[in-house]
C-alpha positions as CSV (number, residue, x, y, z in Angstrom):
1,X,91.0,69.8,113.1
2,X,91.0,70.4,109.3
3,X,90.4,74.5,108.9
4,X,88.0,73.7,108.0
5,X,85.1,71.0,106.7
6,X,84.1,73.9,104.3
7,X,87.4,72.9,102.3
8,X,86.4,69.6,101.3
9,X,83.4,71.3,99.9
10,X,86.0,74.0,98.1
11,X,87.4,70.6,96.7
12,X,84.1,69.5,95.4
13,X,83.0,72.4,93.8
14,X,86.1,73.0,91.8
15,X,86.3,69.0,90.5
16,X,82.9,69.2,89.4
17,X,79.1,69.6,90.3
18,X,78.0,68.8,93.4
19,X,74.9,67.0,94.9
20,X,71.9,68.9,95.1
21,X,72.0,70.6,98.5
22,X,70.0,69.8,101.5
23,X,66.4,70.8,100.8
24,X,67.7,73.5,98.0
25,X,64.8,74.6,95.4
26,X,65.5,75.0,91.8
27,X,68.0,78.0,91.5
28,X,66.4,81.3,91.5
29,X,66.9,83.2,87.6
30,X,70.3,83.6,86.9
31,X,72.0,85.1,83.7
32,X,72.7,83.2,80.9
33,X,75.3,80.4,81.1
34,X,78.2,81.3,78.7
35,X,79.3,77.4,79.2
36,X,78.7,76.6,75.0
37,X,78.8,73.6,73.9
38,X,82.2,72.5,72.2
39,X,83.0,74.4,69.1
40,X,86.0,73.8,66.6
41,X,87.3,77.7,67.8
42,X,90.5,77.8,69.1
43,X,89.5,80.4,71.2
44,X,89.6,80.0,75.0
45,X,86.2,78.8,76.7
46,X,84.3,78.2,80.1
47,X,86.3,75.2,80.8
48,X,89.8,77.5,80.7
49,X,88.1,79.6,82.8
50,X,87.5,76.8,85.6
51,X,91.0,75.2,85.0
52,X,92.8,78.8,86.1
53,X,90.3,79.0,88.8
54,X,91.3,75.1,89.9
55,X,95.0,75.9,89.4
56,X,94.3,79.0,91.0
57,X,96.4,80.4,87.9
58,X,95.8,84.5,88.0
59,X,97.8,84.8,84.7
60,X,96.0,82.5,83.2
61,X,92.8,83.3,84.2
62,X,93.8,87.1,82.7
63,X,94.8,85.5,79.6
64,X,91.6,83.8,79.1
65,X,89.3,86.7,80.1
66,X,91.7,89.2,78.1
67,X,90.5,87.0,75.3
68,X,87.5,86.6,75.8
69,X,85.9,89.1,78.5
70,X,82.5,87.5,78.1
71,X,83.7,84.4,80.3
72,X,83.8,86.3,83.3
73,X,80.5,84.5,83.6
74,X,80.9,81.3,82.9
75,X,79.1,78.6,84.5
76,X,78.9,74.8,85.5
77,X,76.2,72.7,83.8
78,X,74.8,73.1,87.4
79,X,75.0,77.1,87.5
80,X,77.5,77.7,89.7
81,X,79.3,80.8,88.6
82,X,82.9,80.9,87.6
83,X,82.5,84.2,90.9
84,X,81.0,81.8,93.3
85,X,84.2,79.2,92.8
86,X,86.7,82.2,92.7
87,X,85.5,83.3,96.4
88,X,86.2,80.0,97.9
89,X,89.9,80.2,96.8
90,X,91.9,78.1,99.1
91,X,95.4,79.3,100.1
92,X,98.5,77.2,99.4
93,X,98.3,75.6,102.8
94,X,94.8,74.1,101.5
95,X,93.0,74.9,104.9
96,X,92.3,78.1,105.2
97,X,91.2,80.3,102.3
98,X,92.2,83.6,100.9
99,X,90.9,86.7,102.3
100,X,88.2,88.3,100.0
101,X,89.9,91.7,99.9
102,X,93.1,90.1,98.6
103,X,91.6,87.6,95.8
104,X,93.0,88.1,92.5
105,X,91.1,85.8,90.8
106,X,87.6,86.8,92.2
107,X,88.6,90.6,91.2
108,X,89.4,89.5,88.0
109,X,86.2,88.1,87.8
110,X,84.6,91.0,88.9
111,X,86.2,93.5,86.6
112,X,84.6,92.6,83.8
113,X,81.2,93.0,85.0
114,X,80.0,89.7,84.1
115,X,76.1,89.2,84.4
116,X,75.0,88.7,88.1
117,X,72.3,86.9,90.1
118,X,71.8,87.2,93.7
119,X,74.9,84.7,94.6
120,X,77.2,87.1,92.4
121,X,76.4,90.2,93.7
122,X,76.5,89.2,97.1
123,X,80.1,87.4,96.6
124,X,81.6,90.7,94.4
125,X,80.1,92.6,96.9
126,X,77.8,95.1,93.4
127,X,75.7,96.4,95.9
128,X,73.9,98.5,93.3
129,X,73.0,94.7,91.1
130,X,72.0,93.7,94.6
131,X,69.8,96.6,95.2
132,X,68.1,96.0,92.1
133,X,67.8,92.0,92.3
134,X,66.0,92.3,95.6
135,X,63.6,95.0,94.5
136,X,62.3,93.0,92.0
137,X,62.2,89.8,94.5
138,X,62.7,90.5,98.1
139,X,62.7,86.9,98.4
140,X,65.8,86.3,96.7
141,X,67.2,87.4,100.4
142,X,66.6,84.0,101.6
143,X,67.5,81.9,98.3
144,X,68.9,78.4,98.8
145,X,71.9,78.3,96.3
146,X,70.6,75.1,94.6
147,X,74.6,73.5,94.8
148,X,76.1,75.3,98.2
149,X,72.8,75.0,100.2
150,X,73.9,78.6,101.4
151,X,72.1,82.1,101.1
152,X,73.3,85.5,99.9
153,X,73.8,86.2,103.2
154,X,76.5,83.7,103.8
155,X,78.3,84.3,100.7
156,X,78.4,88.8,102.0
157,X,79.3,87.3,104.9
158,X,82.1,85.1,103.7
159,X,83.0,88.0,101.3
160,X,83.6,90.3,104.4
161,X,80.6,92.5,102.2
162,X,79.5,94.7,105.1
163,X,77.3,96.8,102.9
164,X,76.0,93.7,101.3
165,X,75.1,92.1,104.7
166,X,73.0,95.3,105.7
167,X,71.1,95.2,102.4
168,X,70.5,91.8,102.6
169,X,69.1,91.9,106.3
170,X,67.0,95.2,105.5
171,X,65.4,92.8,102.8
172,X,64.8,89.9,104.9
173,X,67.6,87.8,105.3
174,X,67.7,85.6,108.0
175,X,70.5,86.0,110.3
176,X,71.0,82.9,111.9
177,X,69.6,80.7,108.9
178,X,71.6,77.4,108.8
179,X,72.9,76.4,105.8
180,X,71.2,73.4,103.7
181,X,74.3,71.3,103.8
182,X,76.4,68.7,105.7
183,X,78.2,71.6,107.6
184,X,75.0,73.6,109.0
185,X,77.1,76.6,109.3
186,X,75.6,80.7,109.9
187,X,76.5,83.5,108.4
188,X,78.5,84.4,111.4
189,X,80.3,81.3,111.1
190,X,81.4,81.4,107.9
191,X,82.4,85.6,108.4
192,X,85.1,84.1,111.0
193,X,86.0,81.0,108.7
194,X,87.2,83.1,106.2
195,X,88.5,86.5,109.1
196,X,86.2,89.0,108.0
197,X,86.3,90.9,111.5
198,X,84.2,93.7,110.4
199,X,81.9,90.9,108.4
200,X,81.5,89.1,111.9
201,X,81.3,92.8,114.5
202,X,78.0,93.7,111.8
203,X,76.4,90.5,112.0
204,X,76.9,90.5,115.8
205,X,75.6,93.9,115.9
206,X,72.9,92.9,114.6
207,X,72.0,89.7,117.3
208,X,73.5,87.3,115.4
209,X,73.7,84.0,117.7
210,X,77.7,83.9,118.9
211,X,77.4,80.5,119.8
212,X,75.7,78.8,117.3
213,X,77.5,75.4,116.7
214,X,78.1,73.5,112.7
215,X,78.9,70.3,112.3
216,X,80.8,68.6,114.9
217,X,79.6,71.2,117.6
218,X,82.5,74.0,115.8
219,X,81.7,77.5,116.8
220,X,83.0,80.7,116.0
221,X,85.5,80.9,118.5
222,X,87.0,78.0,118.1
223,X,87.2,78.7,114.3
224,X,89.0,82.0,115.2
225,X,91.5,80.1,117.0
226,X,92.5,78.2,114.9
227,X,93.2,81.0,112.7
228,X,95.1,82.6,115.5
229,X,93.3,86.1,115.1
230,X,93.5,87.8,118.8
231,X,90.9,90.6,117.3
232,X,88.0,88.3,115.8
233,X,88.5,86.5,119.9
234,X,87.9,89.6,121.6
235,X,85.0,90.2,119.4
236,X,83.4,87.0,120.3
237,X,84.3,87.4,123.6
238,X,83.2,90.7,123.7
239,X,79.9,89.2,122.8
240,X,79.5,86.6,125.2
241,X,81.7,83.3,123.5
242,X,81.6,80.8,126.1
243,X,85.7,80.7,126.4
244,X,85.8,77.0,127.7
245,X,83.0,75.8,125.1
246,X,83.5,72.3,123.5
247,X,83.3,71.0,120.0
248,X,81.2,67.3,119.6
249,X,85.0,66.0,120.0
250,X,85.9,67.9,123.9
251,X,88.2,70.2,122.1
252,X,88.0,73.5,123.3
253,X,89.4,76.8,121.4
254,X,92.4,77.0,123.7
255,X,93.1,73.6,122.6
256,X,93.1,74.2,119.0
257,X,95.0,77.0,119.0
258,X,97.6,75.2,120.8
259,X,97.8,72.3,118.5
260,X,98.0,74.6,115.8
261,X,100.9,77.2,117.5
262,X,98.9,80.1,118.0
263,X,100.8,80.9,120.5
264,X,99.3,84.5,121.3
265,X,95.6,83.3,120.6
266,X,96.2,80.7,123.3
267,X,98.1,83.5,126.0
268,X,95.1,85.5,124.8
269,X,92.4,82.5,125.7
270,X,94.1,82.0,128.9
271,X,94.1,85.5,130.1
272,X,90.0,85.4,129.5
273,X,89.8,82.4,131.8
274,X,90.3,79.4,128.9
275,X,91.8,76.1,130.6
């Protein structure tokens, strides 16, 4: 199995604008687009931006912002923010993606304060922005981003924004909310696709549904499996996992980690009763 679906839709987001999103209503307001049309400068623009992110290029992304600091929030013709792409950052392996804590190119991003709506602040993890956002509309909490199909509360959880995710949920998130795409994943789900391990023990805390299943019947588990990562397994376990549960395809999480060598997630699986 891919790790995971979600890539493809990494893939489609950084070659160009996407289909509107299951049931997605017109995009909440968002900042101004910095996204000019072409000029005769010579200076760097919104597209350069988007090509570093593509090439996943932190030099040149610096380069670009050092020049022009105001393209820290650029956006596609169809909103999506130059932040949003950065946070879906795919490692070289192009299957799993890299950790929020450790992504250049969304910090660079970020360090230049670039205007913010709701999908921003939730991804950079500006809690105070988010604060604010939400106290002017507490039903941004539940906003369909009008290209992912996915809620502020997916992108904190993908972020590994614990802080985020509490504000969001004191405001009215929905914690088990299914996104509006082909992939139907949950917050929780998309905490473990990307190992946020404190992301996944708040929502969890909270009652968030361990064994909710995306496309093809993928739960958490067996997403943490396939990463290999004992700790986010325990968690789930922890929280009642069903060890032995199967994707839409019979594979079970001891049987992904041992196609993909995690050799100590599977001794792991197998010592919790996984056969």
């Amino acid at each position: 199995m891919r790790l995971h679906a979600l890539a493809l839709l990494l893939a489609l987001l950084i070659a160009g604008p996407l289909a509107c999103a299951e049931g997605a209503a017109p995009p909440p307001s968002s900042p101004p687009s910095v996204a000019a049309p072409p000029s005769r400068s010579s200076g760097p623009t919104a597209d350069d931006v988007f090509a570093a992110l593509k090439a996943r290029d932190v030099a040149k992304l610096a380069a670009v912002l050092d020049a022009n600091a105001s393209l820290a929030g650029a956006r596609r013709a169809d909103g999506t923010s130059a932040i949003v792409v950065a946070l879906f950052t795919l490692n070289d392996d192009e299957e799993t993606f890299v950790k929020p804590p450790d992504n250049r190119l969304l910090r660079a991003l970020a360090d230049r304060h670039p205007p913010l709506d709701i999908y921003d602040a939730s991804a950079a993890g500006d809690l105070e922005h988010l604060r604010t956002l939400l106290s002017g509309d507490p039903t941004l909490a539940n906003a369909l981003h009008p290209r992912l199909g996915i809620t502020p509360l997916h992108l904190a959880a993908f972020a590994g924004n614990t802080r985020g995710i509490e504000v969001l949920l004191s405001s009215g998130a929905t914690l088990d909310l299914a996104s509006h795409n082909k992939f139907h994943n949950t917050p929780l789900v998309l905490s473990v696709l990307s190992d946020q391990y404190d992301a996944a023990s708040a929502l969890l805390a909270k009652g968030a549904n361990v064994e909710a299943a995306e496309e093809g019947g993928v739960r958490a588990l067996h997403l943490a499996a396939e990463l290999g990562d004992v700790r986010l397994l325990g968690l789930l376990l922890e929280h009642r996992a069903m060890v032995d549960a199967r994707t839409d395809d019979g594979k079970t999480a001891l049987d992904l980690a041992t196609k993909r060598g995690r050799r100590e997630a599977a001794s792991f699986l197998r010592e919790r009763g996984a056969h």
